[in-house]
C-alpha positions in Angstrom: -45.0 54.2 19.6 -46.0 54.3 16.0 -45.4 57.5 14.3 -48.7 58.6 12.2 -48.3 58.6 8.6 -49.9 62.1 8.5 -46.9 63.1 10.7 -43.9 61.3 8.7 -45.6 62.7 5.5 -44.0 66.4 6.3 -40.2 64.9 7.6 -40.2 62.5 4.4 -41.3 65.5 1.7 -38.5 67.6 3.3 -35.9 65.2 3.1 -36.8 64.2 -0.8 -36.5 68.2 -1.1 -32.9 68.5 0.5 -31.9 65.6 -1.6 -32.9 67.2 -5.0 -30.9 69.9 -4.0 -28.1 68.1 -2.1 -25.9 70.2 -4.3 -26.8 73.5 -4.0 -27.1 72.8 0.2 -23.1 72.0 -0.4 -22.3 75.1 -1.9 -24.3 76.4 0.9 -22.3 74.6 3.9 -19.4 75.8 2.3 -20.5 79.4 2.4 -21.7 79.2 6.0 -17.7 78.1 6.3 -16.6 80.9 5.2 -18.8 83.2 6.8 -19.0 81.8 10.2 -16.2 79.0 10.7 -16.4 79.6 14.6 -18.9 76.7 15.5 -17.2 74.9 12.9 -14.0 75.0 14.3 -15.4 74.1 17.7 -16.5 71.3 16.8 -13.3 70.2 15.2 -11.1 70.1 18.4 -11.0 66.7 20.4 -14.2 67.0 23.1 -14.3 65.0 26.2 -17.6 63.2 27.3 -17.3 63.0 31.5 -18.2 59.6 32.9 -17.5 60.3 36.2 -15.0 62.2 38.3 -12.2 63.0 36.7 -12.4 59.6 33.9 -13.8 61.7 30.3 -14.3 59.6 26.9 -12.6 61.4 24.1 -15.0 62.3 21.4 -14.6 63.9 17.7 -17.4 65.3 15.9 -16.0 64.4 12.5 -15.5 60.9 12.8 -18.8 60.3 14.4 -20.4 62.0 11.6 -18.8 59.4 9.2 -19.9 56.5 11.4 -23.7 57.9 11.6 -23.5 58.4 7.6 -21.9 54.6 6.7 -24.3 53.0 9.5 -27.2 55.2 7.4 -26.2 53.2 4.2 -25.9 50.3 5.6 -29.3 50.7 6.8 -30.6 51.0 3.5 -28.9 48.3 1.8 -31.3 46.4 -0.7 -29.6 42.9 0.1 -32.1 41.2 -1.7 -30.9 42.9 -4.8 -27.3 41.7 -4.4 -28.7 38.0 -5.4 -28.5 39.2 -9.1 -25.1 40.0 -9.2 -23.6 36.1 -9.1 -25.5 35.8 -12.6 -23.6 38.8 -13.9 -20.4 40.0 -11.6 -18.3 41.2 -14.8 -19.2 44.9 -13.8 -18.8 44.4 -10.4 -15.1 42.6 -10.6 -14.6 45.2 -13.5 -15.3 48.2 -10.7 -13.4 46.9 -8.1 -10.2 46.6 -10.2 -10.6 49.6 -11.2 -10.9 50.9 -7.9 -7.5 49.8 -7.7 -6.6 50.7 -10.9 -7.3 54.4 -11.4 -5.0 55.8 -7.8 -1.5 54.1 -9.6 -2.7 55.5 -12.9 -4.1 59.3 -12.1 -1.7 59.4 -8.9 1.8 59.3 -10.9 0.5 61.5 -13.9 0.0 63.9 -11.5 2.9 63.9 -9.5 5.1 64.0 -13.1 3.1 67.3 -13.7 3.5 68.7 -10.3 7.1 68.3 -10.6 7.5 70.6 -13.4 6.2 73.1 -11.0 8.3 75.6 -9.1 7.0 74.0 -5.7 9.8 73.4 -3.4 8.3 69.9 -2.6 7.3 68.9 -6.0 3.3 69.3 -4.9 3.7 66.2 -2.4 1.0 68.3 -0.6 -1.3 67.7 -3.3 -0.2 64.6 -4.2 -0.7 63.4 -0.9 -3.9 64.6 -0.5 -4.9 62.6 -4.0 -3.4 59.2 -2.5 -5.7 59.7 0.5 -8.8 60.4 -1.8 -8.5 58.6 -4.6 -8.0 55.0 -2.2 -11.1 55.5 -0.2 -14.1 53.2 -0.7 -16.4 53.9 -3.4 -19.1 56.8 -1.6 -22.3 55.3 -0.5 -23.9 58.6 -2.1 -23.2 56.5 -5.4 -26.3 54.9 -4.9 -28.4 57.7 -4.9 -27.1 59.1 -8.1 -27.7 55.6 -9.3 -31.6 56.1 -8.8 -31.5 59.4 -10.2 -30.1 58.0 -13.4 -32.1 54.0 -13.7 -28.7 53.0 -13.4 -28.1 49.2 -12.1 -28.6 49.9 -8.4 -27.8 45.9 -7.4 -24.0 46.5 -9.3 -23.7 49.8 -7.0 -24.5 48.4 -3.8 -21.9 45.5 -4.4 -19.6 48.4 -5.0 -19.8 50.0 -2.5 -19.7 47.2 -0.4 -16.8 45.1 -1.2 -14.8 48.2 -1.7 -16.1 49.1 1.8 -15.3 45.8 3.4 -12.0 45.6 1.6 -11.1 49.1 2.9 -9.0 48.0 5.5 -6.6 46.1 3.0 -6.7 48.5 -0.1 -6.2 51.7 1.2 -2.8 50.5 2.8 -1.7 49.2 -0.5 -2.7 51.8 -2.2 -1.0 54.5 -0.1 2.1 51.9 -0.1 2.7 52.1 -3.5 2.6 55.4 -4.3 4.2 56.8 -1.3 7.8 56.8 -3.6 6.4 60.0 -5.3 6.3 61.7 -2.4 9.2 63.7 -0.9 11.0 62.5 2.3 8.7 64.2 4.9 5.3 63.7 3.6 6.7 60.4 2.6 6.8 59.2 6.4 3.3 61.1 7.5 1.5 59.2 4.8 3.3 55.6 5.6 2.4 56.6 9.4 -1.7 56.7 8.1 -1.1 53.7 6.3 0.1 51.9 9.2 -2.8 53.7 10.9 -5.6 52.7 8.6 -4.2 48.7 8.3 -4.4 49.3 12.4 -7.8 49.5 12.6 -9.1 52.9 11.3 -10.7 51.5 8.3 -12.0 48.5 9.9 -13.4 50.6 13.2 -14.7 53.9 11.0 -15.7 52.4 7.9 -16.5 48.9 7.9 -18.3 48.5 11.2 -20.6 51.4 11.0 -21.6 50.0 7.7 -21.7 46.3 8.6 -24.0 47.1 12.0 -26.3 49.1 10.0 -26.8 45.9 7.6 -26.8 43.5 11.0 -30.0 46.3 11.8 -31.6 45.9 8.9 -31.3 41.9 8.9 -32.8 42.0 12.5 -35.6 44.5 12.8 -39.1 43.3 11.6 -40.8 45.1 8.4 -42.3 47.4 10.6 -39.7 48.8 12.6 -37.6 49.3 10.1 -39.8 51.3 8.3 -39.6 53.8 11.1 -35.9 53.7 11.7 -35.3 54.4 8.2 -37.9 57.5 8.5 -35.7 58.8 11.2 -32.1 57.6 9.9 -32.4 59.0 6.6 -32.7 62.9 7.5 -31.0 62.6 10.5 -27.7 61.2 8.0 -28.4 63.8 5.5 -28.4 66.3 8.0 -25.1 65.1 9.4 -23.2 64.8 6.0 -24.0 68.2 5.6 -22.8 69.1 8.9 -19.7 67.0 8.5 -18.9 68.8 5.0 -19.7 72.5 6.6 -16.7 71.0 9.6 -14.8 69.9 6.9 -15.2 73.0 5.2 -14.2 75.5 8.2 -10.6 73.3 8.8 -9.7 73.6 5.0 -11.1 77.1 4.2 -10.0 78.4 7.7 -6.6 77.8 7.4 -6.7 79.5 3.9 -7.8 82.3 4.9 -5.5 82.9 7.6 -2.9 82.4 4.8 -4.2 83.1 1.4 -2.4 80.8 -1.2 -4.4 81.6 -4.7 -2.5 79.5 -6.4 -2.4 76.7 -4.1 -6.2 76.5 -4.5 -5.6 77.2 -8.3 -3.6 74.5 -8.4 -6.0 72.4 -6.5 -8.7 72.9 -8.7 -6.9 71.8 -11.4 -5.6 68.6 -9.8 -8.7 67.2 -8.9 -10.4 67.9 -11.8 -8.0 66.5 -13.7 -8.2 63.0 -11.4 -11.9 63.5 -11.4 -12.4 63.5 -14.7 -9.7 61.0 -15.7 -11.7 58.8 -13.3 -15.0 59.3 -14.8 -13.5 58.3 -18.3 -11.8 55.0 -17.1 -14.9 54.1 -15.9 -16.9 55.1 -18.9 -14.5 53.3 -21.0 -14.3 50.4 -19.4 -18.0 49.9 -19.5 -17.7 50.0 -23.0 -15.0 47.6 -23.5 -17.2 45.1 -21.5 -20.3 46.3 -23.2 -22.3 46.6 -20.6 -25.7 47.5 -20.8 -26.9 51.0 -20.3 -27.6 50.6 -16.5 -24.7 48.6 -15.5 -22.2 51.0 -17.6 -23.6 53.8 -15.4 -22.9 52.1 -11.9 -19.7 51.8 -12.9 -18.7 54.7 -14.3 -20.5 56.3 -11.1 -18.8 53.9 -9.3 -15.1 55.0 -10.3 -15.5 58.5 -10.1 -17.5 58.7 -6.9 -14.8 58.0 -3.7 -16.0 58.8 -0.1 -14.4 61.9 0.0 -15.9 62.2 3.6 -13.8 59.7 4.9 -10.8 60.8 3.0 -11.7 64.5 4.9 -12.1 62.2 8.3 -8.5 60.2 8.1 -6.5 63.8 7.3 -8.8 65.5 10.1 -7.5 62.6 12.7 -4.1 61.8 11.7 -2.7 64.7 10.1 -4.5 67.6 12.1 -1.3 70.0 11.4 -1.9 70.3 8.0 -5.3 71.4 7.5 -4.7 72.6 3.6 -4.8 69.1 2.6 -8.3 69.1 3.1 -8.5 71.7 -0.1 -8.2 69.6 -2.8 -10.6 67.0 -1.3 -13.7 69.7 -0.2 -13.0 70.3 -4.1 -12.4 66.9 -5.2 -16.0 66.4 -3.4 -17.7 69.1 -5.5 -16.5 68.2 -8.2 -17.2 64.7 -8.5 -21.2 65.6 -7.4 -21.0 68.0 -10.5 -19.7 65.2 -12.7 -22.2 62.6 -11.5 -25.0 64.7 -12.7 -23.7 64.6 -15.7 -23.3 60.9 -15.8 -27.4 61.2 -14.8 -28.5 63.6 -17.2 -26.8 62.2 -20.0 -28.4 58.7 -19.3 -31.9 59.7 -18.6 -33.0 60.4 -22.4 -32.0 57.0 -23.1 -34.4 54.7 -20.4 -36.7 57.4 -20.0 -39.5 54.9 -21.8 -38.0 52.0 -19.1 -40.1 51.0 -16.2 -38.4 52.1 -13.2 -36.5 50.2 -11.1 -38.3 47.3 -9.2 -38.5 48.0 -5.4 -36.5 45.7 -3.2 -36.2 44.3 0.3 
């Protein structure tokens, strides 16, 4: 049945709201972390969903979070947009080398710098936790920051979803090649998420949520979608904020049972080193091209923004003993947020006299 506008009206003005201040409702998740981590932590451990006598289907709040998130984006894919793109793919082809690019560049400068460190490991823990970031798919938040700032929105979607699609092949490879700067033990965890990942994790908890939420919007009339996408939209905000406060309560729990001040010193540090290092690759490539205004800001959006939620889902599943890698990436997550609205705010002044973007599909 038809929702009436006059009732939609209150759901979509509080969702705009949340969104505005998406950053300050992070801070926020991470405070309710620290302050009551007990549902939090419930929902971390593996539930079971009974089907019948003694037969239960295994369930994880974490990864189902992702999934509702990347089917959410999906969803709101403007495919019609993608159509410009074959008349201009340098920034697109640009962004997804660089996707590539920027892990076996920021990766090994920060392993060299780790290693001057007194850390019986030489930081692998950190270093680790960079790999698993810094190969993830480009966020599907991207795209909102891209609104925010006029940025060239058809450029960001084809980001975000080759590097999506291509998941399953690129984050092996990249956590292949740097697994060398690792020592022996995280060495053979990371090559067993590797192996893990080319498996079928990528392709099952990134891809496929994203590519059934595009087969959705392909198949349901006008109408209907309008609808879905008035329930889908909160709903996913509201479970990305869930999924950081979860993320938040395994990372900051575990720190608090053993305080490590300089580990989270030195976690700081490291990602916003690679964060920013990221953010300038991207920014100078864009200017190497010359791209226009729009299209230099998807991509420099584009390589600094990584789905940090994912990278947060594959350590939660595959590496559940060592819940302080999930530091650097609930910072690394911050972080690039912060950085982004910088991107935004430094771009507005110049297409503030610009139309806005046209609306599409």
């Amino acid at each position: 049945m038809p929702i009436p506008p006059t009732d939609r009206r209150p759901i979509e003005r509080a969702t705009s709201w949340l969104r505005h201040r998406l950053g300050r409702a992070v801070v926020l998740a991470y405070a309710a972390a620290l302050l009551l981590p007990g549902p939090g932590l419930w929902l971390r451990r593996e539930h079971s969903l009974p089907l019948g006598g003694a037969v239960g289907l295994p369930l994880s709040t974490a990864p189902l979070l992702l999934c509702l998130m990347l089917f959410a984006a999906g969803l709101q894919v403007p495919l019609r947009a993608l159509g410009t793109l074959l008349r201009r793919p340098a920034a697109l082809l640009a962004g997804l080398v660089l996707h590539l690019t920027i892990p076996l560049l920021a990766v090994p400068a920060v392993a060299f710098l780790l290693r001057q460190t007194p850390d019986a490991d030489g930081g692998s823990g950190l270093v680790t936790a960079m790999i698993l970031i810094t190969a993830m798919p480009v966020a599907a938040g991207a795209t909102v920051w891209t609104g925010k700032g006029d940025g060239d929105q058809p450029t960001m979607v084809g980001l975000v979803l080759a590097s999506t699609f291509l998941s399953p092949l690129t984050i092996p490879l990249v956590i292949g090649s740097l697994l060398p700067l690792l020592s022996d033990g995280y060495a053979g965890t990371l090559a067993r998420v590797a192996h893990t990942a080319h498996g079928g994790l990528a392709l099952i908890g990134v891809v496929l949520p994203c590519a059934t939420g595009i087969l959705c919007r392909l198949a349901l009339p006008a109408p209907w979608l309008s609808r879905v996408l008035g329930v889908i939209e909160p709903v996913a905000l509201a479970g990305s904020l869930l999924l950081t406060y979860v993320n938040a309560c395994g990372a900051l729990g575990s720190f608090l049972a053993r305080p490590r001040p300089l580990l989270l010193a030195a976690a700081l540090a490291v990602t916003a080193s690679v964060c920013l290092l990221s953010f300038t690759v991207g920014r100078g490539a864009a200017r190497l091209l010359r791209l226009d205004t729009p299209a230099a800001s998807s991509l420099t959006l584009a390589c600094g923004i990584n789905n940090s939620s994912a990278s947060a889902v594959l350590i939660t599943t595959t590496l559940p003993d060592k819940p302080q890698l999930l530091l650097p990436v609930l910072a690394y997550g911050l972080l690039q947020k912060t950085a982004a609205g910088r991107v935004v705010s430094r771009q507005r002044p110049r297409t503030r006299g610009s139309p806005p973007p046209a609306q599409v599909d």
